[in-house]
CHARMM internal coordinates of N, CA and C (Angstrom, degrees):
IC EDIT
DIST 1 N 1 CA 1.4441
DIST 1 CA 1 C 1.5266
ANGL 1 N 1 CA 1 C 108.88
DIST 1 C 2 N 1.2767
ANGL 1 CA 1 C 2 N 129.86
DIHE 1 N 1 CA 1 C 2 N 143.06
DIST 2 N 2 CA 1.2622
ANGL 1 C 2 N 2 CA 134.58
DIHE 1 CA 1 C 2 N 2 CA -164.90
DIST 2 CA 2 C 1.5822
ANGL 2 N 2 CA 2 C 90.00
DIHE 1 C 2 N 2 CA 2 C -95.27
DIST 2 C 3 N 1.6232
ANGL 2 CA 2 C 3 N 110.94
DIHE 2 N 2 CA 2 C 3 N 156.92
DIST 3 N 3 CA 1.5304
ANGL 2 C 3 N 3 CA 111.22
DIHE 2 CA 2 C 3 N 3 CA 179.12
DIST 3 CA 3 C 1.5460
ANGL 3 N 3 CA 3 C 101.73
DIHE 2 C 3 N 3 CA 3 C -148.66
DIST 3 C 4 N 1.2992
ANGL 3 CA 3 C 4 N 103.80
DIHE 3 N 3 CA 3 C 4 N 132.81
DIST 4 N 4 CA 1.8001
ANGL 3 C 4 N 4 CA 102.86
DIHE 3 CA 3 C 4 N 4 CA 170.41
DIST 4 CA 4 C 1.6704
ANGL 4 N 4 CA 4 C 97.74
DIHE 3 C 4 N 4 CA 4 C -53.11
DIST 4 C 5 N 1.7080
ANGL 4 CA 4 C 5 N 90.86
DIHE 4 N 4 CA 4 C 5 N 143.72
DIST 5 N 5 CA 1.4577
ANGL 4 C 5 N 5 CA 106.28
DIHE 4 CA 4 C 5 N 5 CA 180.00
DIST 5 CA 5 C 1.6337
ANGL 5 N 5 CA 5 C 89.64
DIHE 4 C 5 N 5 CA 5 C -144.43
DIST 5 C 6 N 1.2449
ANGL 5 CA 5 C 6 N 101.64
DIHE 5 N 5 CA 5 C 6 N 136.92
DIST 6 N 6 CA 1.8495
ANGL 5 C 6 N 6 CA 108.65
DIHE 5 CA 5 C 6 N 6 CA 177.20
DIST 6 CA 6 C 1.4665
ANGL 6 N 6 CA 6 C 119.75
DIHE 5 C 6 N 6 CA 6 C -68.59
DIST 6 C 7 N 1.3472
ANGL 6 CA 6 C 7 N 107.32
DIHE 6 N 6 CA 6 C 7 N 132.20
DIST 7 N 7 CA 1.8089
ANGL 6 C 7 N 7 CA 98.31
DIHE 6 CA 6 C 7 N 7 CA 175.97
DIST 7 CA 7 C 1.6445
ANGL 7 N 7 CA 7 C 86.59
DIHE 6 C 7 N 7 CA 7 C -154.15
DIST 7 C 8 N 1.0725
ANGL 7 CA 7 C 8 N 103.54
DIHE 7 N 7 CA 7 C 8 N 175.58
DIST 8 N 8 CA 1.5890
ANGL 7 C 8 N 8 CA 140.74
DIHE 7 CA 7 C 8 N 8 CA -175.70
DIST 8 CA 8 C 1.6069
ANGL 8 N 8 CA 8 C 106.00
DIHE 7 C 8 N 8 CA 8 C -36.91
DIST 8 C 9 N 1.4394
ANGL 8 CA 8 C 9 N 101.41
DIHE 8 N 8 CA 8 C 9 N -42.21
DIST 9 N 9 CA 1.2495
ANGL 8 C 9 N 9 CA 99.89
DIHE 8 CA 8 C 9 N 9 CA -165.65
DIST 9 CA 9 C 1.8899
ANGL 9 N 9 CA 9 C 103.04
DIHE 8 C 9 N 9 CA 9 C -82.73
DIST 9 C 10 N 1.0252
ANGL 9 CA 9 C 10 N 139.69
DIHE 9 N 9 CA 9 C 10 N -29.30
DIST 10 N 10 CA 1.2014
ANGL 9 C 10 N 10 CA 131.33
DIHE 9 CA 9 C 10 N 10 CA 126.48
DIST 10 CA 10 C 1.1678
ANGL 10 N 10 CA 10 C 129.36
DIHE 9 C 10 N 10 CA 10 C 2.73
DIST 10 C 11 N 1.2051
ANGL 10 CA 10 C 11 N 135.58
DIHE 10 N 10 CA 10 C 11 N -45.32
DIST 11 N 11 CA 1.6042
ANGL 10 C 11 N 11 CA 139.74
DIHE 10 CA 10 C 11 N 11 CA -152.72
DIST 11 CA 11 C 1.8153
ANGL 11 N 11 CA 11 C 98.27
DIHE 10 C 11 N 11 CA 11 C -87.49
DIST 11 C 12 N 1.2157
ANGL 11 CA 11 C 12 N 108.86
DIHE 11 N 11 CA 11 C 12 N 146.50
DIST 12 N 12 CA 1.1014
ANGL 11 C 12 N 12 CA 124.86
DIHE 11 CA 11 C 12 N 12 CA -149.53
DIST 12 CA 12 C 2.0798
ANGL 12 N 12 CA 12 C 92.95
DIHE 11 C 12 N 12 CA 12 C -116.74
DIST 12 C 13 N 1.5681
ANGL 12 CA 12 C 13 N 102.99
DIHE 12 N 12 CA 12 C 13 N -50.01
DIST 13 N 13 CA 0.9271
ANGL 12 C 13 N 13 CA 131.84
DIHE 12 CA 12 C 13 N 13 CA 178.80
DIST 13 CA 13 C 1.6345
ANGL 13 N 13 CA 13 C 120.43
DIHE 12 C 13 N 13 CA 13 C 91.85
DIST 13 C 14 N 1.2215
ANGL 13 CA 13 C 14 N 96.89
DIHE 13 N 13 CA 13 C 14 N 22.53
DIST 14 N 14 CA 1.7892
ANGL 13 C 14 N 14 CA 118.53
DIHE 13 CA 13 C 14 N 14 CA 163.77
DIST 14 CA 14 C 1.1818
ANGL 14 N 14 CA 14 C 93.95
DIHE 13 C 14 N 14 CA 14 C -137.06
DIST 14 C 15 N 2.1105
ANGL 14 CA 14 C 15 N 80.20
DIHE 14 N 14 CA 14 C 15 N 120.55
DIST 15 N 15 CA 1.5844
ANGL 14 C 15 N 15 CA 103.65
DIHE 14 CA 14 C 15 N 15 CA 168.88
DIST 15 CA 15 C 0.8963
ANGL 15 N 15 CA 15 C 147.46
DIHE 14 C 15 N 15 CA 15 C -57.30
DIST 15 C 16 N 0.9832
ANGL 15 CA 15 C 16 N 121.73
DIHE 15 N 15 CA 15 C 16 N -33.51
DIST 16 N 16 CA 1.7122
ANGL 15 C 16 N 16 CA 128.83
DIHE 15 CA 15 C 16 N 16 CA 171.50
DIST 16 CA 16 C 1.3206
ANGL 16 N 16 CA 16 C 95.31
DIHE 15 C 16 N 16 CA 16 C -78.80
DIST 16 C 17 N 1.3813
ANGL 16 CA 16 C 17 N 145.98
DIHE 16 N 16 CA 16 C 17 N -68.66
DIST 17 N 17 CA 1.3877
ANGL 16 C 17 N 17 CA 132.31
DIHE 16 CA 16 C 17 N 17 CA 174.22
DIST 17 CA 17 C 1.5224
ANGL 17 N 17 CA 17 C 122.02
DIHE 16 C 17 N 17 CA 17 C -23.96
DIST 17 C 18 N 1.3590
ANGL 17 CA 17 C 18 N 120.67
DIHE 17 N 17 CA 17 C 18 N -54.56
DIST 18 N 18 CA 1.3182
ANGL 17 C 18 N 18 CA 115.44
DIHE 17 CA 17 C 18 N 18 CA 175.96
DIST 18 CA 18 C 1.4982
ANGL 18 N 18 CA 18 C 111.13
DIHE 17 C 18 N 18 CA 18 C -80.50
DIST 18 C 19 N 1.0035
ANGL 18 CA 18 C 19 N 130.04
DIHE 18 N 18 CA 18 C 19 N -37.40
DIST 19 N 19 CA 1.4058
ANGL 18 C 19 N 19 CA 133.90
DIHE 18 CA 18 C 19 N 19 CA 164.06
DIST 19 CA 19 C 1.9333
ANGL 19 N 19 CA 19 C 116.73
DIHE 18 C 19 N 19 CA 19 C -40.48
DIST 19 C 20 N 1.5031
ANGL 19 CA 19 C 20 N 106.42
DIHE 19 N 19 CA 19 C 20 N -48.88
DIST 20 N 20 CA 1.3585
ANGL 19 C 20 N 20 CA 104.57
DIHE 19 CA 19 C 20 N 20 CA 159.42
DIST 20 CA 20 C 1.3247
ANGL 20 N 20 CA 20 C 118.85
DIHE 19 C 20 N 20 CA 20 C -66.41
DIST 20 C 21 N 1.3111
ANGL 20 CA 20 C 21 N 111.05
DIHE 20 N 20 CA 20 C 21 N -45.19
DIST 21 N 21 CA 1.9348
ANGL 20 C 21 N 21 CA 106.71
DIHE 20 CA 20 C 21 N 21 CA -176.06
DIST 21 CA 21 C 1.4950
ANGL 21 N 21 CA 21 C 110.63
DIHE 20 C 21 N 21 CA 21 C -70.01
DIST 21 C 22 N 1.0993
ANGL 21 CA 21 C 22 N 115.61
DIHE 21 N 21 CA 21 C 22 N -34.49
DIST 22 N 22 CA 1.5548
ANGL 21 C 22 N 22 CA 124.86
DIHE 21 CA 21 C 22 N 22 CA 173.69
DIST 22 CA 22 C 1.8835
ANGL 22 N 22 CA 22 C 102.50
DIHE 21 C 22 N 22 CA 22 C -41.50
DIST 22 C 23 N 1.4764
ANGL 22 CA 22 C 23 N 106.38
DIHE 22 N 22 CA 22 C 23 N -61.94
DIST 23 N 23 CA 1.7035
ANGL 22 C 23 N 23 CA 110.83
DIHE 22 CA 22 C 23 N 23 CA -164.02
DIST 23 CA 23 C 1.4327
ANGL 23 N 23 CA 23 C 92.75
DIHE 22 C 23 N 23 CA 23 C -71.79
DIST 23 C 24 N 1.3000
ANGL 23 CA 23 C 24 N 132.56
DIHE 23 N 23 CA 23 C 24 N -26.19
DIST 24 N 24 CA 1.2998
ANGL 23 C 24 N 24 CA 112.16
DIHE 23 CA 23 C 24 N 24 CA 171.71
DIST 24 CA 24 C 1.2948
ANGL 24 N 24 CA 24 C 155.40
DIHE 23 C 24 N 24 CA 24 C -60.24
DIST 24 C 25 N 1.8649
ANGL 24 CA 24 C 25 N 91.01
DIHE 24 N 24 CA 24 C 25 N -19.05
DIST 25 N 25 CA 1.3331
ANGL 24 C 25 N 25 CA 125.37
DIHE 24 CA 24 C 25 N 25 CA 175.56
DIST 25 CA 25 C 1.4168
ANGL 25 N 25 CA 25 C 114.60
DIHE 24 C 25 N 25 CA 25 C -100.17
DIST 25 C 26 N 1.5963
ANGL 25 CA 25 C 26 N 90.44
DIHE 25 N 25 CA 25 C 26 N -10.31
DIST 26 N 26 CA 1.9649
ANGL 25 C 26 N 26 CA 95.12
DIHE 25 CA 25 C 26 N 26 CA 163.18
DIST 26 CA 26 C 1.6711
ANGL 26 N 26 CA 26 C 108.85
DIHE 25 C 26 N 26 CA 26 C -81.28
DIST 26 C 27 N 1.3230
ANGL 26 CA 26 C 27 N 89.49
DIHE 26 N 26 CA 26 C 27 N -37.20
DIST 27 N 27 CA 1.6888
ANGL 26 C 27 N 27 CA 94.67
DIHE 26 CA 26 C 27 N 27 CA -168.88
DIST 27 CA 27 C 1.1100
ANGL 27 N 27 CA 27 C 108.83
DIHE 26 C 27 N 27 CA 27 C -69.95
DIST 27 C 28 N 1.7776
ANGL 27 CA 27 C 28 N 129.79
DIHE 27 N 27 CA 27 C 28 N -31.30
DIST 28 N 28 CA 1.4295
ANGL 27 C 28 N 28 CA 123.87
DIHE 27 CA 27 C 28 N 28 CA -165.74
DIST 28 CA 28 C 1.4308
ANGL 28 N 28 CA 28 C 103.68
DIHE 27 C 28 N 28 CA 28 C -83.41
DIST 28 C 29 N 1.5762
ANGL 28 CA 28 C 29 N 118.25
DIHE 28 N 28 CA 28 C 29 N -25.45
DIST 29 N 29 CA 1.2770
ANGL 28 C 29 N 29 CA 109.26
DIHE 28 CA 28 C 29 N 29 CA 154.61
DIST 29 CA 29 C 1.5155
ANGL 29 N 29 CA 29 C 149.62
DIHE 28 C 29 N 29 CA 29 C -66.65
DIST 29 C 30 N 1.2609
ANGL 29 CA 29 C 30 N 95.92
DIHE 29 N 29 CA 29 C 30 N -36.77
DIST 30 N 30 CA 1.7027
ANGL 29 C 30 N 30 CA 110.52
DIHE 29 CA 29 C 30 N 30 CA 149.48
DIST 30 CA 30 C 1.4163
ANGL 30 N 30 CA 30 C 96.78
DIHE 29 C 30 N 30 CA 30 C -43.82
DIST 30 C 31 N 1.7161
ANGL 30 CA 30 C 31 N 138.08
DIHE 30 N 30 CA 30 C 31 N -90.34
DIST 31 N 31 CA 1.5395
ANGL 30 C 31 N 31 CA 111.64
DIHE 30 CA 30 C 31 N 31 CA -170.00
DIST 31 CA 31 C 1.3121
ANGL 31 N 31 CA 31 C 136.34
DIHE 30 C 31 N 31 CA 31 C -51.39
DIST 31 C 32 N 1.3725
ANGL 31 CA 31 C 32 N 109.52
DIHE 31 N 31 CA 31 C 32 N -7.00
DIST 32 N 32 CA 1.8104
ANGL 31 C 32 N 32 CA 112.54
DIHE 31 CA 31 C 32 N 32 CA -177.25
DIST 32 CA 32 C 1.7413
ANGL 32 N 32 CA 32 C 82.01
DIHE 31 C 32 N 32 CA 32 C -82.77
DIST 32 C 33 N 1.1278
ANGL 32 CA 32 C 33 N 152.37
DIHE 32 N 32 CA 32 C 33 N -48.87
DIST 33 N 33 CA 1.5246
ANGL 32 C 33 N 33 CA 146.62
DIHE 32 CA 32 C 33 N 33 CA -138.93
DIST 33 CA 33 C 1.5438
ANGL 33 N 33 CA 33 C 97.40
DIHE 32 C 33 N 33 CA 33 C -110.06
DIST 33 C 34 N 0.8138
ANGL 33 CA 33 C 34 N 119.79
DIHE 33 N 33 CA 33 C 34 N -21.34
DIST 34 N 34 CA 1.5495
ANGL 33 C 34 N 34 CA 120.74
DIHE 33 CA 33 C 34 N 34 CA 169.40
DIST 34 CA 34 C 1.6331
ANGL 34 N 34 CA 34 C 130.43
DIHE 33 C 34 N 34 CA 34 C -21.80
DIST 34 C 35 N 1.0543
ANGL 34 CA 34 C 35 N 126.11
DIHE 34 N 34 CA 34 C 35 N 100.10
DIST 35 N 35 CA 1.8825
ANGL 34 C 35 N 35 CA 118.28
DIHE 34 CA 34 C 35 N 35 CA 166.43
DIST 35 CA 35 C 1.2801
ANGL 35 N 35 CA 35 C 104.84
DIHE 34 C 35 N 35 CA 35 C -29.49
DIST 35 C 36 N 1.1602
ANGL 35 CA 35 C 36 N 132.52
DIHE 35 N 35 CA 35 C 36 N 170.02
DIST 36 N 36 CA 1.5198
ANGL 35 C 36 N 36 CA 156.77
DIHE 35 CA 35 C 36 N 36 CA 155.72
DIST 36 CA 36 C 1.7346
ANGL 36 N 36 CA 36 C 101.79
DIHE 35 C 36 N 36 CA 36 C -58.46
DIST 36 C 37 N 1.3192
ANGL 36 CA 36 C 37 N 111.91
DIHE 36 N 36 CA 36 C 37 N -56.68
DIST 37 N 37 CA 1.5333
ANGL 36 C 37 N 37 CA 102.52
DIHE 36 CA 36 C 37 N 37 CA -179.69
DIST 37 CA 37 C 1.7775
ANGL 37 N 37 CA 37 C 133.00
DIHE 36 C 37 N 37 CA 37 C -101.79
DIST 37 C 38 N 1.7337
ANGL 37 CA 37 C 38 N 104.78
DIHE 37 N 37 CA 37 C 38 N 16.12
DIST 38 N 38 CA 1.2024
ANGL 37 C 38 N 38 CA 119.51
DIHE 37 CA 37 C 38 N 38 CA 152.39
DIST 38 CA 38 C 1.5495
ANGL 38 N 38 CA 38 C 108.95
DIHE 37 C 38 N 38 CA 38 C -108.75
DIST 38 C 39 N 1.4693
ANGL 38 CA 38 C 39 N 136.13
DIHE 38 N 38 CA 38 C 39 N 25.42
DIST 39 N 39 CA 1.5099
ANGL 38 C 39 N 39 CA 122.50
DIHE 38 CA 38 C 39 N 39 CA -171.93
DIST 39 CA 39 C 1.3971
ANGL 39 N 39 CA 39 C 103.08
DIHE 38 C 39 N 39 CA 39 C -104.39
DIST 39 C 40 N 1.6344
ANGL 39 CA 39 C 40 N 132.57
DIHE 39 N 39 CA 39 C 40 N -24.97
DIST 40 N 40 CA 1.2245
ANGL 39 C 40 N 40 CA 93.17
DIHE 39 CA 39 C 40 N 40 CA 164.33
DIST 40 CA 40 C 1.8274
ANGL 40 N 40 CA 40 C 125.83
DIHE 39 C 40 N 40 CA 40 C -89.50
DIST 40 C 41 N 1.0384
ANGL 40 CA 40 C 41 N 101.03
DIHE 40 N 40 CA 40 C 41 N 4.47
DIST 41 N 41 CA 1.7820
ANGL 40 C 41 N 41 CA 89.85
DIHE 40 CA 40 C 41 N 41 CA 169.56
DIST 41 CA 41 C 1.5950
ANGL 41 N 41 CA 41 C 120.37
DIHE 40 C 41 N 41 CA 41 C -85.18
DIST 41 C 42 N 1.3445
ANGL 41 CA 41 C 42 N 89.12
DIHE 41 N 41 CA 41 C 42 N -11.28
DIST 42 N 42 CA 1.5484
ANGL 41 C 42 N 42 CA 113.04
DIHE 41 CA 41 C 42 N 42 CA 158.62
DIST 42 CA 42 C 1.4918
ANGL 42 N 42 CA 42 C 121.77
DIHE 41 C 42 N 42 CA 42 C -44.17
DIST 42 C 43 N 1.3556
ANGL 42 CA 42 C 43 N 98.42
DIHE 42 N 42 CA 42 C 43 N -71.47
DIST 43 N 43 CA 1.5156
ANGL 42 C 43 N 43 CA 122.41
DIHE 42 CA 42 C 43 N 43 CA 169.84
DIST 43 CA 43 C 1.5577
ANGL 43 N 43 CA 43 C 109.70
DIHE 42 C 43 N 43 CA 43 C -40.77
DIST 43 C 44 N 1.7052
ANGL 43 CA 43 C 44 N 90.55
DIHE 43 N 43 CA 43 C 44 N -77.81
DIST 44 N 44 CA 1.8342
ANGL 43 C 44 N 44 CA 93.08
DIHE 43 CA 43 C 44 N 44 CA -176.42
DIST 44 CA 44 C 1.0321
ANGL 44 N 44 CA 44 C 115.69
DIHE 43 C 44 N 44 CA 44 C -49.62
DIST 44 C 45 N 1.4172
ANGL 44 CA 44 C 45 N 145.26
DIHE 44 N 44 CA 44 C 45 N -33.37
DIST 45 N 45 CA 1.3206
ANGL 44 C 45 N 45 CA 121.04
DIHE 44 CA 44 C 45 N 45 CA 156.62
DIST 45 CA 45 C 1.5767
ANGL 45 N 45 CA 45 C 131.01
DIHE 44 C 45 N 45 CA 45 C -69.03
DIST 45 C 46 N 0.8515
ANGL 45 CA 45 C 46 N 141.95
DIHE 45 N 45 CA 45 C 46 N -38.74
DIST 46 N 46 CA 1.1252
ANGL 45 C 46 N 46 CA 150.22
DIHE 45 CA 45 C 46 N 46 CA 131.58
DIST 46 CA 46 C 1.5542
ANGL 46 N 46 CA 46 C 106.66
DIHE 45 C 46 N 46 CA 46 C -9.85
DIST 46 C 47 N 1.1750
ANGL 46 CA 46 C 47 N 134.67
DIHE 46 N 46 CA 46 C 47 N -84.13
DIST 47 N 47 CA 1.4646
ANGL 46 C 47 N 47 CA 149.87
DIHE 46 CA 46 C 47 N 47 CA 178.04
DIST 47 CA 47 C 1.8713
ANGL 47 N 47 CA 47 C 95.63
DIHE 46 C 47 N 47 CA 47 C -39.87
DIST 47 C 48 N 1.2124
ANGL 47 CA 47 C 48 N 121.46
DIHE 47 N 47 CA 47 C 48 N -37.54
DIST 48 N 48 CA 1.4737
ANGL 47 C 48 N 48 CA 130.05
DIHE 47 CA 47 C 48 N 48 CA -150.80
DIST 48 CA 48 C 1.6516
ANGL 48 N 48 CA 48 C 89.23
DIHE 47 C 48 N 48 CA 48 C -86.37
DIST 48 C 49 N 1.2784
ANGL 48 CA 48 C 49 N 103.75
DIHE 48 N 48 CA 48 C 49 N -69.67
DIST 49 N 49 CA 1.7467
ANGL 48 C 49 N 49 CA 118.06
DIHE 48 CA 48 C 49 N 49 CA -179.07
DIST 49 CA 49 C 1.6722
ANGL 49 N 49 CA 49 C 111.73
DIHE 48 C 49 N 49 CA 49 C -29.38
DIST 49 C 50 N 1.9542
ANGL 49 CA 49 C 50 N 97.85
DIHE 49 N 49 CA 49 C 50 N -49.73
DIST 50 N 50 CA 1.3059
ANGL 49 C 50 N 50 CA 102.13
DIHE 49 CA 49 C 50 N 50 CA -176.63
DIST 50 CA 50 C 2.0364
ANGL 50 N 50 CA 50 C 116.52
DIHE 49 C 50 N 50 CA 50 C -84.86
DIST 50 C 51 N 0.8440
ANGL 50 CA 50 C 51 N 107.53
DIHE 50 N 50 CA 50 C 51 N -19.65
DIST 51 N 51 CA 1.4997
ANGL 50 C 51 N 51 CA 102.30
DIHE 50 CA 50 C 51 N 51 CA 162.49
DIST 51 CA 51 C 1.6414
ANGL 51 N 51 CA 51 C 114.01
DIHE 50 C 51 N 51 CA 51 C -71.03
DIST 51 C 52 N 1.1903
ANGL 51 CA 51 C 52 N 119.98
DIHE 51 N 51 CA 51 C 52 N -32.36
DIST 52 N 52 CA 1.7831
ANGL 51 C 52 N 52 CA 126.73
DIHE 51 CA 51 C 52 N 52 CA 178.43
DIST 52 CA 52 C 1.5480
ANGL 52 N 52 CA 52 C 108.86
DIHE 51 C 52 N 52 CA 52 C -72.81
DIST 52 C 53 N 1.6348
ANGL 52 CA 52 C 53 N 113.71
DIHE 52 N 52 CA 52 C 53 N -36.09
DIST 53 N 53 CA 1.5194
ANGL 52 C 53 N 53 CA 104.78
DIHE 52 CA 52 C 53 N 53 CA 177.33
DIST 53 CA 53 C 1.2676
ANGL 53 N 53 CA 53 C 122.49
DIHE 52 C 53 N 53 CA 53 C -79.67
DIST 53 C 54 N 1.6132
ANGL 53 CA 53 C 54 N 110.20
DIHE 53 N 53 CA 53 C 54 N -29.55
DIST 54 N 54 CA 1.4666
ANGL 53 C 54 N 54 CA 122.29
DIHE 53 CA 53 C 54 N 54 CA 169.80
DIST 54 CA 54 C 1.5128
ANGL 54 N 54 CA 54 C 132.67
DIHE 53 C 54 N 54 CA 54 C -50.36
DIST 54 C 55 N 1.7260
ANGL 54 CA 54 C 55 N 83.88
DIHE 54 N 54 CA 54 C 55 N -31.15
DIST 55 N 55 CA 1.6395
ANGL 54 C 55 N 55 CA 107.26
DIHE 54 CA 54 C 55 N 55 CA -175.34
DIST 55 CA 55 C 1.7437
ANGL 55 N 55 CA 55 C 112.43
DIHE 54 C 55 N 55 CA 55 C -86.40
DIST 55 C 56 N 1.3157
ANGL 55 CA 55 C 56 N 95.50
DIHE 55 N 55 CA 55 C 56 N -49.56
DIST 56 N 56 CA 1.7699
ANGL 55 C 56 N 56 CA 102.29
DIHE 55 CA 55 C 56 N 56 CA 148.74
DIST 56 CA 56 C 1.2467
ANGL 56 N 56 CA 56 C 108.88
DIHE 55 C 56 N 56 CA 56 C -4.47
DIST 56 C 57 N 1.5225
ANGL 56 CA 56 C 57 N 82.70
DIHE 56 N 56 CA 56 C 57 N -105.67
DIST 57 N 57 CA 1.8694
ANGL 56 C 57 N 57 CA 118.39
DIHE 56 CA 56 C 57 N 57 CA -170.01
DIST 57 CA 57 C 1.8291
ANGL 57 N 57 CA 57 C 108.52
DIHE 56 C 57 N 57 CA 57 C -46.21
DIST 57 C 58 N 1.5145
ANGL 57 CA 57 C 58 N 110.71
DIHE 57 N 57 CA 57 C 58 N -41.94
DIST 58 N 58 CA 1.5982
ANGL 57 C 58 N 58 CA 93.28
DIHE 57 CA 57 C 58 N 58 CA 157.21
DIST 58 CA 58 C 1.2451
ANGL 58 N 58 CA 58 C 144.49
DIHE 57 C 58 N 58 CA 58 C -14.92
DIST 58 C 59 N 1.7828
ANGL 58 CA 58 C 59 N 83.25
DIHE 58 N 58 CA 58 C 59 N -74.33
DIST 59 N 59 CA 2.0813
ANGL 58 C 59 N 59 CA 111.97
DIHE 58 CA 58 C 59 N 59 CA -174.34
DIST 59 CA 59 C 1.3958
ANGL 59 N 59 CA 59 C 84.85
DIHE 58 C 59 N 59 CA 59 C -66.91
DIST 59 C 60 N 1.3401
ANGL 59 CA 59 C 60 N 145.04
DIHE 59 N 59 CA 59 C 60 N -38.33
DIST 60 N 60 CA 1.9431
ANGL 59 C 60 N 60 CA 132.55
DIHE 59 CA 59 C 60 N 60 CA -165.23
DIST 60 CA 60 C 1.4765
ANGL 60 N 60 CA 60 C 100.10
DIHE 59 C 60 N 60 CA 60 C -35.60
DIST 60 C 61 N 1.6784
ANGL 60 CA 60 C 61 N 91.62
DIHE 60 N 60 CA 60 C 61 N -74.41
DIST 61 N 61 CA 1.2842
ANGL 60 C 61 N 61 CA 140.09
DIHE 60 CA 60 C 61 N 61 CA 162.57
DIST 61 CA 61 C 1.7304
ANGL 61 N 61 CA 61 C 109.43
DIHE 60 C 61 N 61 CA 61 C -7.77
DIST 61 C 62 N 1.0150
ANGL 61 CA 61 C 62 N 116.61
DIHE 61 N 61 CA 61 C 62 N -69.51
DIST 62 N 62 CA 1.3930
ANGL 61 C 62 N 62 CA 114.06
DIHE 61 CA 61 C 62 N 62 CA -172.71
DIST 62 CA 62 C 1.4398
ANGL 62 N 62 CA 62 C 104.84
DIHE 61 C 62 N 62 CA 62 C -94.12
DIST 62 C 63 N 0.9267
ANGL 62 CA 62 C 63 N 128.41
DIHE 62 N 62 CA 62 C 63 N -42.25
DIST 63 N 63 CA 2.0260
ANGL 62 C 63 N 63 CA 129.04
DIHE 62 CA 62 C 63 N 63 CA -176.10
DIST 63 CA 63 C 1.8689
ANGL 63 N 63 CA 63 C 88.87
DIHE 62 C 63 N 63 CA 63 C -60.73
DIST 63 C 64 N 1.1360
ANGL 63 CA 63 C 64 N 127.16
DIHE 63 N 63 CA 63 C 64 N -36.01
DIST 64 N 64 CA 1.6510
ANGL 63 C 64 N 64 CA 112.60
DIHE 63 CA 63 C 64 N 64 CA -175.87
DIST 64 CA 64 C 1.3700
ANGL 64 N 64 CA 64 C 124.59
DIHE 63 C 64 N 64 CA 64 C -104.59
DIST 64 C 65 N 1.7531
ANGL 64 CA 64 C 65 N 101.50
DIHE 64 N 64 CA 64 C 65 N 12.54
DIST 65 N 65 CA 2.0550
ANGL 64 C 65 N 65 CA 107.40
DIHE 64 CA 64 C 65 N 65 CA 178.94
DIST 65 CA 65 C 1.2450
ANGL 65 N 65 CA 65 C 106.64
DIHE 64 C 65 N 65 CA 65 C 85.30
DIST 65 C 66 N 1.6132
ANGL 65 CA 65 C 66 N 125.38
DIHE 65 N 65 CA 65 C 66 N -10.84
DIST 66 N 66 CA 1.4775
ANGL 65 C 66 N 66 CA 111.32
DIHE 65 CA 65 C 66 N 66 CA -151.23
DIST 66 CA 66 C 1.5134
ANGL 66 N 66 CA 66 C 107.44
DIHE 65 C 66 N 66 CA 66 C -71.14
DIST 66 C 67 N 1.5845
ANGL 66 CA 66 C 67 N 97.67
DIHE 66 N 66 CA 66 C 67 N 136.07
DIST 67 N 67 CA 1.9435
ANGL 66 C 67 N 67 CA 92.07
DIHE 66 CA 66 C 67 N 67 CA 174.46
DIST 67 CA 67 C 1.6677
ANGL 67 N 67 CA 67 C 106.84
DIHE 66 C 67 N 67 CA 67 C -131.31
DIST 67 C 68 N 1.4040
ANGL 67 CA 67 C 68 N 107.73
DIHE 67 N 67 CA 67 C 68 N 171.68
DIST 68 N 68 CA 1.5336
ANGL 67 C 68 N 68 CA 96.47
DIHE 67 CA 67 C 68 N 68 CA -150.95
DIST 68 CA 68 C 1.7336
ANGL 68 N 68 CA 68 C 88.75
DIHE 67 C 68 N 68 CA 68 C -89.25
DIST 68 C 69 N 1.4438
ANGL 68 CA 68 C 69 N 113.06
DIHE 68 N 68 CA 68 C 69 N 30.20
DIST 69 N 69 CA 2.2445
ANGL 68 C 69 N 69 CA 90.38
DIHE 68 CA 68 C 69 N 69 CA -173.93
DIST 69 CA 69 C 1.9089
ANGL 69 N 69 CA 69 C 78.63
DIHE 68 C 69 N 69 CA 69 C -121.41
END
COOR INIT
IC SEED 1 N 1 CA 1 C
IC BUILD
């Protein structure tokens, strides 16, 4: 199975942005490699990380006007 793996082309060039997407692609790999009886805490973190970055990029989102047109 093919798996996102982080490289260069990734980089966003804001740190904390790539720094979050970076652990995400650690984390989504942690669930692709996962045992059977560590995979769902796998998930929930994973699932957790991605509700916190979403929520992030939200507040960006509204504290700077940004709209998607």
């Amino acid at each position: 199975m093919l798996t996102l793996q982080w490289s260069e082309t990734l980089v966003l060039g804001v740190p904390v942005m790539d720094a979050t997407h970076h652990e995400f692609v650690d984390l989504l790999a942690g669930v692709v490699s996962a045992p059977d009886h560590d995979l769902l805490d796998q998930w929930q973190t994973l699932v957790e990380h991605t509700d916190q970055h979403f929520a992030r990029e939200d507040r960006w989102m509204t504290d700077t006007g940004f709209t998607s047109t």
